[in-house]
C-alpha positions as CSV (number, residue, x, y, z in Angstrom):
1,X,75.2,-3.6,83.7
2,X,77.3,-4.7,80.8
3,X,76.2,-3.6,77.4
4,X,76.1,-5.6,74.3
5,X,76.6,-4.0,71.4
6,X,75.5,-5.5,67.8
7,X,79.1,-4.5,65.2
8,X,79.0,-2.7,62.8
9,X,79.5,-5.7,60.6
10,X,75.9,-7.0,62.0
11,X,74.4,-3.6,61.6
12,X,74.5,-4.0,57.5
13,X,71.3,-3.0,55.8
14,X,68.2,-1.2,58.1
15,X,66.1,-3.8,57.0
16,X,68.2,-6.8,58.2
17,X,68.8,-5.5,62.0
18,X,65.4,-6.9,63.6
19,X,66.8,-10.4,62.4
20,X,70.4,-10.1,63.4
21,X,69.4,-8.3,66.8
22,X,67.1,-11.7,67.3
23,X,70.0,-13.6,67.0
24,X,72.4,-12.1,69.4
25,X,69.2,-12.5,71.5
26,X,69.1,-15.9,71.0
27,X,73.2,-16.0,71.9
28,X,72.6,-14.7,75.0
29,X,70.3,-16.6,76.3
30,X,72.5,-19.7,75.7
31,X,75.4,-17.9,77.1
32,X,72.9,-16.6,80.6
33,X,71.7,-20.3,80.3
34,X,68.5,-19.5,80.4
35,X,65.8,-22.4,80.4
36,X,62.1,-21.9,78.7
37,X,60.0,-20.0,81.5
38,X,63.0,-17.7,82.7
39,X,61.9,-14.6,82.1
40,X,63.8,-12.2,79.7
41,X,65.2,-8.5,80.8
42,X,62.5,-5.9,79.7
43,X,62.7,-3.4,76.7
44,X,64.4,-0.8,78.0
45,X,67.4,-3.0,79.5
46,X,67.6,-4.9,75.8
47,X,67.6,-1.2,74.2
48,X,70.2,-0.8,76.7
49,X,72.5,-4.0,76.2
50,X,72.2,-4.3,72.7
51,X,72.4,-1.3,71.8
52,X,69.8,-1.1,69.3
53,X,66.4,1.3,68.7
54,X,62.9,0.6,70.7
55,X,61.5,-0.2,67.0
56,X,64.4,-2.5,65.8
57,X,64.3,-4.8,69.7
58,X,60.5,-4.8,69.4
59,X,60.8,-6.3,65.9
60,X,63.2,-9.0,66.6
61,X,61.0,-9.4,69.6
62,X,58.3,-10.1,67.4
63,X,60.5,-12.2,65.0
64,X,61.3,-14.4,68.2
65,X,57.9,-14.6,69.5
66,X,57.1,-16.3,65.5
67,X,59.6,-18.9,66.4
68,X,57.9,-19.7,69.4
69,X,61.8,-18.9,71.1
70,X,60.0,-16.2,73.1
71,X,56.1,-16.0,75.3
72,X,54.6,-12.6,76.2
73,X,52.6,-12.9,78.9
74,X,50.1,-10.1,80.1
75,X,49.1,-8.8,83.1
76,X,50.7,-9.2,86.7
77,X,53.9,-10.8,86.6
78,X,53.9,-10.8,83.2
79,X,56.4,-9.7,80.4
80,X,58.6,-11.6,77.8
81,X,59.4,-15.5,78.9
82,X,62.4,-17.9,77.3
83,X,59.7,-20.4,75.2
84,X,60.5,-23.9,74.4
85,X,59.6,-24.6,70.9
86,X,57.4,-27.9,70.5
87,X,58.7,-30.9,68.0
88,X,55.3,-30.2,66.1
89,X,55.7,-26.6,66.0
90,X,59.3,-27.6,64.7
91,X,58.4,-30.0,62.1
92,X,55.4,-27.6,61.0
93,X,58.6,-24.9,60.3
94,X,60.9,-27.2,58.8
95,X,58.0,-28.5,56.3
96,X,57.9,-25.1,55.1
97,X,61.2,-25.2,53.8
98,X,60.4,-28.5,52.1
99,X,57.2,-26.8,50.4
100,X,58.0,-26.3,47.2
101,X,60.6,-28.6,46.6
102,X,59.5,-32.2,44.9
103,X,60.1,-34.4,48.1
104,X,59.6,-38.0,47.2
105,X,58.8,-41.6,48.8
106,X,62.0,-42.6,47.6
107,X,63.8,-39.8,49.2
108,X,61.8,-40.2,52.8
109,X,62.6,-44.0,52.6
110,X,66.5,-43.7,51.6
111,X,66.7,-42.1,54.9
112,X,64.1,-44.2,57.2
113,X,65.9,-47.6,55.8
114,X,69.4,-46.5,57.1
115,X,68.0,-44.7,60.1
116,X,65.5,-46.7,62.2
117,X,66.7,-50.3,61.7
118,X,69.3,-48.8,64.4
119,X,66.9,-46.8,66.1
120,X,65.1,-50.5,66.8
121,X,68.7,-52.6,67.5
122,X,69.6,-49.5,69.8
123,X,66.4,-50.1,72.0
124,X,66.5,-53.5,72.4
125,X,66.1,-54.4,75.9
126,X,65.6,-50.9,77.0
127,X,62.4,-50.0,77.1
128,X,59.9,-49.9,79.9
129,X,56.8,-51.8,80.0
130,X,54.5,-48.5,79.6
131,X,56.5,-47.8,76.8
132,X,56.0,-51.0,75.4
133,X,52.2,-50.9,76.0
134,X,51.7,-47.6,74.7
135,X,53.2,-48.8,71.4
136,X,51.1,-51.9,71.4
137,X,47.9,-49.4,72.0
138,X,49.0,-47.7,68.8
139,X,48.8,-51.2,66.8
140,X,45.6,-52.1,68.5
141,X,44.5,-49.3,66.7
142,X,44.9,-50.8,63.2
143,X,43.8,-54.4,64.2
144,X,41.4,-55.4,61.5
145,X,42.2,-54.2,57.8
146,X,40.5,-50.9,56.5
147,X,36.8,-51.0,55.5
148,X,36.8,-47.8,53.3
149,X,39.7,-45.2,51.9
150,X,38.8,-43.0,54.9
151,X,39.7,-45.5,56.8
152,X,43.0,-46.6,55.1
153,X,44.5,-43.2,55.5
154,X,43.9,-43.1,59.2
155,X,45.4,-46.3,59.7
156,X,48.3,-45.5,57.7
157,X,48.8,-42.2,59.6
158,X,48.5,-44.2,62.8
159,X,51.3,-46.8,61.6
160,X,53.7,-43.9,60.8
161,X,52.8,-42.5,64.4
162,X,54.1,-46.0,65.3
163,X,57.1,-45.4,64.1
164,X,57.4,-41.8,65.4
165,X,56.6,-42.9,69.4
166,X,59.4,-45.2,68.7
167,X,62.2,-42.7,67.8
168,X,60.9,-40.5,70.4
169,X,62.2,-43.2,73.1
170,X,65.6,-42.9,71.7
171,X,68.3,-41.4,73.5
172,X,69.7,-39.3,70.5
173,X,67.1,-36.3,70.2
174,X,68.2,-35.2,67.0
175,X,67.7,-39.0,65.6
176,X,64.1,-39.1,66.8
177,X,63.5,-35.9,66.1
178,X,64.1,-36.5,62.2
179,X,62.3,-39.9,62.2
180,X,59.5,-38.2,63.8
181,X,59.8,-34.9,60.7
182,X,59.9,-38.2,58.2
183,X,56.9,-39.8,59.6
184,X,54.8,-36.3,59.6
185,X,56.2,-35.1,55.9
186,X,55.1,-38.5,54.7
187,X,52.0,-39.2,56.1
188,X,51.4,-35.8,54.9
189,X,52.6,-36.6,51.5
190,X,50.2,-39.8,51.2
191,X,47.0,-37.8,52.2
192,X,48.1,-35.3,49.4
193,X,48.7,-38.0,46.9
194,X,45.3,-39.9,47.6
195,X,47.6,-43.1,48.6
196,X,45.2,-44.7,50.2
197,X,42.6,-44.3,47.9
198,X,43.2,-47.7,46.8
199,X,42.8,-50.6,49.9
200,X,45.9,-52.6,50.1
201,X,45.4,-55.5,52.4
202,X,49.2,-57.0,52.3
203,X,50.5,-54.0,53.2
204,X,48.6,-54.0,56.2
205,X,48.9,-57.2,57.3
206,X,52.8,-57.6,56.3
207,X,53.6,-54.1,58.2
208,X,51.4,-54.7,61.1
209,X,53.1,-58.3,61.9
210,X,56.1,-56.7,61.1
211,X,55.3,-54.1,64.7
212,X,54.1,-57.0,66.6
213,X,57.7,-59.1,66.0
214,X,59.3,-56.2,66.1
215,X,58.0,-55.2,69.8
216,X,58.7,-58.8,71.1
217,X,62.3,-58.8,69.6
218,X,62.9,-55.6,71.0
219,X,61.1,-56.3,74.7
220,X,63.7,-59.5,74.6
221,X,66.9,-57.4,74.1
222,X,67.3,-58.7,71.0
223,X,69.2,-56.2,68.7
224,X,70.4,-57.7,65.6
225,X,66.8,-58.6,65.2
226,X,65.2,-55.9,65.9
227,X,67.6,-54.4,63.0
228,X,66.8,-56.9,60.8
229,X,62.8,-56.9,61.3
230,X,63.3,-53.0,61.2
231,X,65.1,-53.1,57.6
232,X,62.7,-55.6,56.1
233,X,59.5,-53.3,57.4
234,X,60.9,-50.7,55.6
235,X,62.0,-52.4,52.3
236,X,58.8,-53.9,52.3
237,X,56.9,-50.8,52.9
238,X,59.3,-48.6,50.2
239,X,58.2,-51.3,47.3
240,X,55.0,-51.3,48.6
241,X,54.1,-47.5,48.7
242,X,55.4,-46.9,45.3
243,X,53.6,-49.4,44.0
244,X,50.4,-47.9,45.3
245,X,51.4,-44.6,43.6
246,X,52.3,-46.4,40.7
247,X,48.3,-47.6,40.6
248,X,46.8,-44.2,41.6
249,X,49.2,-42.4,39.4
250,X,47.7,-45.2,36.4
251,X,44.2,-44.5,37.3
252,X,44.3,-41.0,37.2
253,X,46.3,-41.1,33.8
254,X,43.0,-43.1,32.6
255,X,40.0,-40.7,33.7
C-alpha cells in the first residue's frame, strides 16, 4: 500500500500536527472519492500512510469527528465512517465565527436584498406542486396576526423559515445554503434583541401577502415578478425591522 507522508513543511510545531494530519485526511478522501457512510481505513493503516504517531492520527481523528467529517461506530462492523455534515450543524459552526463580532440587520439585509430576489426570478416556473404546498403550509402557519410577544417571535421565525425552504429548492447549493445561515443568524438575532416584543401588525400583514403573491407569481413562471415582489418584501421588511429596533432600543433607553 502506498504511503502518504505529511512534509516536513506540514510537520511545523508538535502542537499543530493533529490539525494538519486532519486535513490531508480530509484530501484523501476527496481524492479516494469517498461518499459519507464509506468507511475509513483503520488506525494502524492511517499510522501507516500518513506517516504520523498513534497519538497525533487519533487526535486529528477526534478533530474530524468535532466536525461531524467523520462517525465512529461501535461494535460489529463498526469502526470510523466518511460523515456528511448537516446544513444546521454547518450554520451552528459558522455562527460561531460570527459570535463576537457586531452583526447587524443592516448587514443580513444588504445581502438578502441582492440575493433572493434572484433566488425567486430563478424558480419561477420550476417548482413542484408539493413544493409549492409545503411553502403554503409554512404561511398557514402565520394566518391570523400575533396575540402576544410569544407569539410574534414564533411567527417571525416561521416567516424566515419561509424564506429558508425557498432557497433550499434552488439549484445553486452554496446560494441556499447562505440564505438559509442569513435566515438562522437573524431569526437568532431578533430573539436576542427582544424584536418582537413590540406587536407590529403591518409587518405582518404586508410580508405575509407579500409570500402569497409571491407563490402565485412564481407557480405561473413569472420571473421578473417574482424578482420584483421578492425585492420589495425585503425593502419593506429592512425598514420595517429597524424600525422595531429603533422602538425597543427607545424603550429600553426610557426604563
Amino acid at each position: 500500500m502506498a504511503r502518504t507522508s505529511v512534509t516536513p513543511a506540514e510537520k511545523g510545531r508538535r502542537r499543530s500536527r493533529p490539525i494538519r494530519v486532519a486535513e490531508a485526511i480530509k484530501e484523501w478522501v476527496v481524492e479516494q472519492g469517498l461518499q459519507p457512510g464509506d468507511r475509513l481505513p483503520g488506525e494502524t493503516e492511517l499510522i501507516e500512510r500518513f506517516g504520523m504517531s498513534k497519538g497525533t492520527i487519533r487526535e486529528a481523528m477526534r478533530l474530524l469527528q468535532a466536525q461531524g467529517l467523520v462517525e465512529t461506530k461501535t461494535g460489529p462492523g463498526g469502526g470510523s465512517f466518511v460523515g456528511e455534515v448537516s446544513s444546521e450543524r454547518a450554520h451552528a459552526l459558522l455562527a460561531n465565527y460570527f459570535y463576537f463580532r457586531d452583526i447587524s440587520i443592516a448587514d443580513i439585509y444588504q445581502l438578502r436584498v441582492a440575493l433572493e430576489p434572484e433566488v425567486a426570478a430563478g424558480l419561477a416556473g420550476r417548482l413542484s406542486t408539493d413544493q409549492l404546498s409545503e411553502l403554503r403550509s409554512i404561511i398557514d402557519g402565520y394566518a391570523e396576526p400575533a396575540n402576544d410577544p410569544e407569539e410574534e417571535r414564533a411567527q417571525h421565525v416561521a416567516s424566515l423559515r419561509f424564506h429558508a425552504k425557498l432557497a433550499s429548492f434552488a439549484d445553486n447549493a452554496l446560494l441556499g445554503f447562505i440564505i438559509g445561515f442569513m435566515s438562522q443568524i437573524l431569526a437568532d438575532l431578533t430573539v436576542y434583541k427582544q424584536l418582537y416584543a413590540t406587536p407590529n401588525v403591518e409587518l405582518w400583514r404586508t410580508g405575509r401577502q407579500h409570500q402569497l403573491d409571491l407563490l402565485d407569481v412564481i407557480e405561473r413562471g413569472d420571473a421578473e415578478a417574482a424578482r420584483s415582489i421578492m425585492r420589495s418584501h425585503m425593502e419593506m421588511a429592512w425598514r420595517m425591522m429597524e424600525d422595531q429596533q429603533a422602538v425597543v432600543m427607545k424603550r429600553f433607553m426610557t426604563h
